[in-house]
C-alpha positions as CSV (number, residue, x, y, z in Angstrom):
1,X,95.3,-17.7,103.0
2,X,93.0,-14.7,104.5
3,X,91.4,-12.5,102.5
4,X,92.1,-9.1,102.0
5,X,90.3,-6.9,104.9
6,X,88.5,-4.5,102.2
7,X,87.3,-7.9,100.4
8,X,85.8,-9.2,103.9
9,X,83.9,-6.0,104.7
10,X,82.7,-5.8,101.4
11,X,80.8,-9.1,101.7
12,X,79.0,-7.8,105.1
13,X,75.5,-9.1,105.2
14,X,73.7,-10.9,102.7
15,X,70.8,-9.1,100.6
16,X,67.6,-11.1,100.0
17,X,66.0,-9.7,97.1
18,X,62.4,-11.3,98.1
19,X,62.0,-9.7,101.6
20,X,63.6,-6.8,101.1
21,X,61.6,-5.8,98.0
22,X,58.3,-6.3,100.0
23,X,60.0,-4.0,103.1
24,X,60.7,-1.4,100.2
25,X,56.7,-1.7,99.0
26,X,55.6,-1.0,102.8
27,X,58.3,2.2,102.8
28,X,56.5,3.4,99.3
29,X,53.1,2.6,101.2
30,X,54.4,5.3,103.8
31,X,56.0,7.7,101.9
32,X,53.0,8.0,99.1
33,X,50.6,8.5,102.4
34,X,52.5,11.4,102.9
35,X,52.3,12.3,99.6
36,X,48.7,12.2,99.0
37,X,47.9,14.0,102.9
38,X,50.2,16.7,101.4
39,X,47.5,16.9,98.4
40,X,44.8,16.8,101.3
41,X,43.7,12.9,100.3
42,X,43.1,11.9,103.4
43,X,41.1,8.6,102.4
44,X,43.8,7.4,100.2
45,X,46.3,8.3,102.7
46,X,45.1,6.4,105.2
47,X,44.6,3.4,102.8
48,X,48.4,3.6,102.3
49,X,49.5,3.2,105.8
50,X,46.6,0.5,106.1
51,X,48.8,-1.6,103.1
52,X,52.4,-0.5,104.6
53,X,50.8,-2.6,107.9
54,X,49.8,-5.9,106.0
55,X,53.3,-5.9,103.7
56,X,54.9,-5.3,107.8
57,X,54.2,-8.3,109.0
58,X,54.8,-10.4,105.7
59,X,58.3,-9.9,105.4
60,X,59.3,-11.1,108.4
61,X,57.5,-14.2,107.9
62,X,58.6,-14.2,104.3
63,X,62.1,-13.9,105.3
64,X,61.9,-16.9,108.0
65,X,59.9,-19.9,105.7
66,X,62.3,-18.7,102.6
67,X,65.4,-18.8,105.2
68,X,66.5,-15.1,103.8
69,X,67.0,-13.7,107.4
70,X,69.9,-11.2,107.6
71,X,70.5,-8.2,109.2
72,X,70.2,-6.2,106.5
73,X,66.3,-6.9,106.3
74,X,65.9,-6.3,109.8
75,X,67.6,-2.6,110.0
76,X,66.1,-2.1,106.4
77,X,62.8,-2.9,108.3
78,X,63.2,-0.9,111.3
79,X,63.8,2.3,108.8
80,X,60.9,1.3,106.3
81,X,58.5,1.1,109.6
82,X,60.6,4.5,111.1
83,X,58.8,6.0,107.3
84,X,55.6,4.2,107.0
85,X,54.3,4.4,110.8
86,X,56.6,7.4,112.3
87,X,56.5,9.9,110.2
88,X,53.7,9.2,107.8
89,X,51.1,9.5,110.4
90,X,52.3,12.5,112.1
91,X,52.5,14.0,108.9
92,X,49.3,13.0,108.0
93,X,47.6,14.0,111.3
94,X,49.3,17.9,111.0
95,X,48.1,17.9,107.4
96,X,44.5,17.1,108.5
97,X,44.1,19.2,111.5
98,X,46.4,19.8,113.6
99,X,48.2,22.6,112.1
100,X,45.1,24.2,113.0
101,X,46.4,24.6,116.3
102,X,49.5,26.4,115.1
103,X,52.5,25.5,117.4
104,X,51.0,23.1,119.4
105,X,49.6,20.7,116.5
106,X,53.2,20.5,114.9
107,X,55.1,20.0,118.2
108,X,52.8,16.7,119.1
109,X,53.1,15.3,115.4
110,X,56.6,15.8,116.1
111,X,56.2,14.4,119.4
112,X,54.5,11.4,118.4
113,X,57.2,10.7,115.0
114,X,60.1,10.6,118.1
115,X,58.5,8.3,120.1
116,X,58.0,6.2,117.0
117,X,62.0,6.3,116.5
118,X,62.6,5.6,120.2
119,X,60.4,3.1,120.2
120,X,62.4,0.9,117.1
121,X,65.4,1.8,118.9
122,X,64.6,0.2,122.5
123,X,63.1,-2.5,120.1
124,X,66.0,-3.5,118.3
125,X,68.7,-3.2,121.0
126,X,66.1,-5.2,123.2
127,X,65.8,-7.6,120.5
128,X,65.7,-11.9,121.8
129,X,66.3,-10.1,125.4
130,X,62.7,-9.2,126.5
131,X,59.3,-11.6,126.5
132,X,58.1,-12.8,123.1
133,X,54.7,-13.0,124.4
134,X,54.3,-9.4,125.0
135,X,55.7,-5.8,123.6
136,X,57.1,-3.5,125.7
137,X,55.2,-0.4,124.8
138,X,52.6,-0.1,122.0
139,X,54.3,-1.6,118.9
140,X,54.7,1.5,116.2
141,X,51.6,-0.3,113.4
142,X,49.0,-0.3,116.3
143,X,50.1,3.4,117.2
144,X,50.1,4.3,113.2
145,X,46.7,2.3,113.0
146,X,45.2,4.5,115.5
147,X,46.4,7.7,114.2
148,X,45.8,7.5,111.0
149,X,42.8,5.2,111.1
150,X,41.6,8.3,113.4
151,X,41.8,10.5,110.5
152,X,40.7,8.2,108.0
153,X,37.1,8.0,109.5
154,X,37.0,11.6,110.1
155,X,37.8,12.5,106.7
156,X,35.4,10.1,105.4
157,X,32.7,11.0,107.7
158,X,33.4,14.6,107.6
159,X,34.1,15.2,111.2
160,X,36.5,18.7,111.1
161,X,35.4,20.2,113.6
162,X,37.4,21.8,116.2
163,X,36.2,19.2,118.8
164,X,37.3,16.5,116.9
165,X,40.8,18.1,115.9
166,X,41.7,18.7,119.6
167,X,40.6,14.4,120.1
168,X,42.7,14.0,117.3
169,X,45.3,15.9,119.0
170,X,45.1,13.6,122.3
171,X,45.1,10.5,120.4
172,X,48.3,11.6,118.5
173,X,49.7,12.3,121.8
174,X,48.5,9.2,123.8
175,X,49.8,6.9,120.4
176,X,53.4,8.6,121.0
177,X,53.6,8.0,124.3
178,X,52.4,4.9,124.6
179,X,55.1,3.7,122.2
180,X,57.9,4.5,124.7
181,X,55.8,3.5,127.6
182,X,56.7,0.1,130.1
183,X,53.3,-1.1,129.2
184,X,53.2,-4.3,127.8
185,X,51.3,-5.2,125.0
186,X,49.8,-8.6,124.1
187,X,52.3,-9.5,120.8
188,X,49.5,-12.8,119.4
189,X,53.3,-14.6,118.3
190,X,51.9,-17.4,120.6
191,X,48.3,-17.2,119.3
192,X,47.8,-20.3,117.1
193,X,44.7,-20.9,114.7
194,X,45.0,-24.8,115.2
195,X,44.5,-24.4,119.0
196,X,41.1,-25.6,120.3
197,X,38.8,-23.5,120.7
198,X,34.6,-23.1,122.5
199,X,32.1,-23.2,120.1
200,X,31.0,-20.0,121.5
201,X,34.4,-18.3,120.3
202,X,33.6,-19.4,116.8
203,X,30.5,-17.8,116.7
204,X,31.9,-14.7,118.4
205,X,34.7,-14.8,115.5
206,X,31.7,-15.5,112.6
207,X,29.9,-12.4,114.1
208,X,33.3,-10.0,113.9
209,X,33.4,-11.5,110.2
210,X,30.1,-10.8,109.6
211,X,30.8,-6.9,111.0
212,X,33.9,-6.6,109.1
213,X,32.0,-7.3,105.7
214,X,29.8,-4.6,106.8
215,X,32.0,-2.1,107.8
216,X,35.5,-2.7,107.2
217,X,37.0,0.6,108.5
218,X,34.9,0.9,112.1
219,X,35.8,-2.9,112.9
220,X,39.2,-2.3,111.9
221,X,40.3,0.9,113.7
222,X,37.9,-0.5,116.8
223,X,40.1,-3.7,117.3
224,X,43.1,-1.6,117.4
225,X,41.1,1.3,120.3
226,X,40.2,-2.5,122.1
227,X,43.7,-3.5,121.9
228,X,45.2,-0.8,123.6
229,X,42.4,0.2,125.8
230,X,42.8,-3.3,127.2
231,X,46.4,-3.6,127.9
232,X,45.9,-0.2,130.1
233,X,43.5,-1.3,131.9
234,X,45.7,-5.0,132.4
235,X,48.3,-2.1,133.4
236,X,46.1,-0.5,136.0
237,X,44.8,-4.0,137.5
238,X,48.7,-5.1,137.7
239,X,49.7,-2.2,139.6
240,X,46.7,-2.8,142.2
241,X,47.5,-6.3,142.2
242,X,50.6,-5.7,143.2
243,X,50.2,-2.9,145.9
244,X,47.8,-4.9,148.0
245,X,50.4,-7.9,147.5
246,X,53.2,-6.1,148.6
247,X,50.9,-4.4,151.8
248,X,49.9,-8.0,152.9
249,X,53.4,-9.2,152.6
250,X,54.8,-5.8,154.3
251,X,52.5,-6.9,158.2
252,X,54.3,-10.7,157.5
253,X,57.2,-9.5,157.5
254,X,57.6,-7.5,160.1
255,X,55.7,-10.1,161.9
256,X,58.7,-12.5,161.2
257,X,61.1,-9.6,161.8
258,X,60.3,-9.5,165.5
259,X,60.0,-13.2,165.9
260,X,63.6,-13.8,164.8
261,X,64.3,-10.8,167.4
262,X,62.5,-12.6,170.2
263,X,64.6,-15.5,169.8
């Protein structure tokens, strides 16, 4: 005997309490940095969004050793991130400085919070189609860490001036965009800390350790420039590659073209 049809969609997808709870800590994360930038605590703000990243990627990984995957915790994910890294950085950013700039300061926070959303769209209806190894576009926490880890240092260092409201601005804008962008972006899902490794990479990795004790913040917001500084330029040396490729093959085959003709 089949159940009722209200009784069946009223089961829908199972609720884990354990991820779900630690997806709704990295949403709070988000929506008390807005909160505090509101109140013009920049340093705490930032913080926040700092936290909302670490609780990010434990609940995924939470959810797959405790078997408690459902869709539920992956929409509720997509909206807690759509909070914590779309529209608590751009809020934060305006609040900062760029509503300084009048119109043009709230249209690129806005700017950058759409792209944030696009960017969770295409990510979830591209979901188990696209490569594992590698993001198309810059994932939403990288783009939060650099706008917000942007204003973090220059509210803890002071920097307000005009010059470094209007980089502020760019960054915002180039962190949007980047998000909806084709460029793809290294993921580290197949980056194992059992692999073998030089001797020389773990001294390199005891000297980052040794930097990050010393300053936290600088090492932390520079891995994240690195990161996406890199995969442009892997962008730019792709598109090269692949124009003098296709020039090469372009002679060949016309080459081959008038052969076939000949005969």
């Amino acid at each position: 005997m089949q159940e009722p049809v209200q009784q069946q969609r009223a089961k829908g997808s199972p609720i884990y309490l354990l991820p779900s709870m630690i997806t709704l800590s990295a949403m709070f994360c988000g929506f008390y940095a807005m909160i505090r930038s509101i109140g013009g605590d920049f340093y705490h703000a930032g913080i926040a969004i700092a936290v909302a990243m670490v609780l990010d990627s434990l609940d995924g990984r939470v959810a797959r050793l405790t078997h408690t995957s459902s869709p539920f915790g992956a929409e509720l994910d997509s909206l807690a991130d759509m909070v914590s890294f779309g529209a608590a950085p751009a809020m934060l950013v305006f609040n900062w400085g760029l509503h300084h700039l009048g119109r043009i300061g709230w249209l690129v926070s806005f700017v950058y919070c759409a792209c944030a959303a696009l960017r969770l769209a295409r990510f979830n209806v591209m979901l188990g189609v696209t490569d594992k190894k590698y993001f198309q576009g810059l994932p939403s926490p990288s783009a939060a860490a650099l706008v917000a880890g942007y204003v973090y240092l220059c509210a803890e260092y002071q920097f307000n001036s005009k010059f470094m409201i209007i980089l502020g601005l760019f960054v915002t804008l180039i962190a949007g965009l980047s998000m909806v962008s084709n460029i793809k972006f290294y993921s580290f899902k197949e980056f194992h800390f059992h692999q073998t490794a030089p001797f020389r990479a773990v001294l390199a990795i005891l000297a980052l350790m040794i930097l990050f004790f010393y300053y936290p913040e600088e090492v932390f917001y520079a891995f994240f420039v690195i990161y996406t500084v890199v995969s442009y330029l892997f962008w730019i040396l792709r598109i090269g590659y692949s124009k003098k490729t296709s020039s090469i093959e372009a002679p060949e085959q016309e080459a081959a073209a008038d052969v076939e003709k000949s005969h």
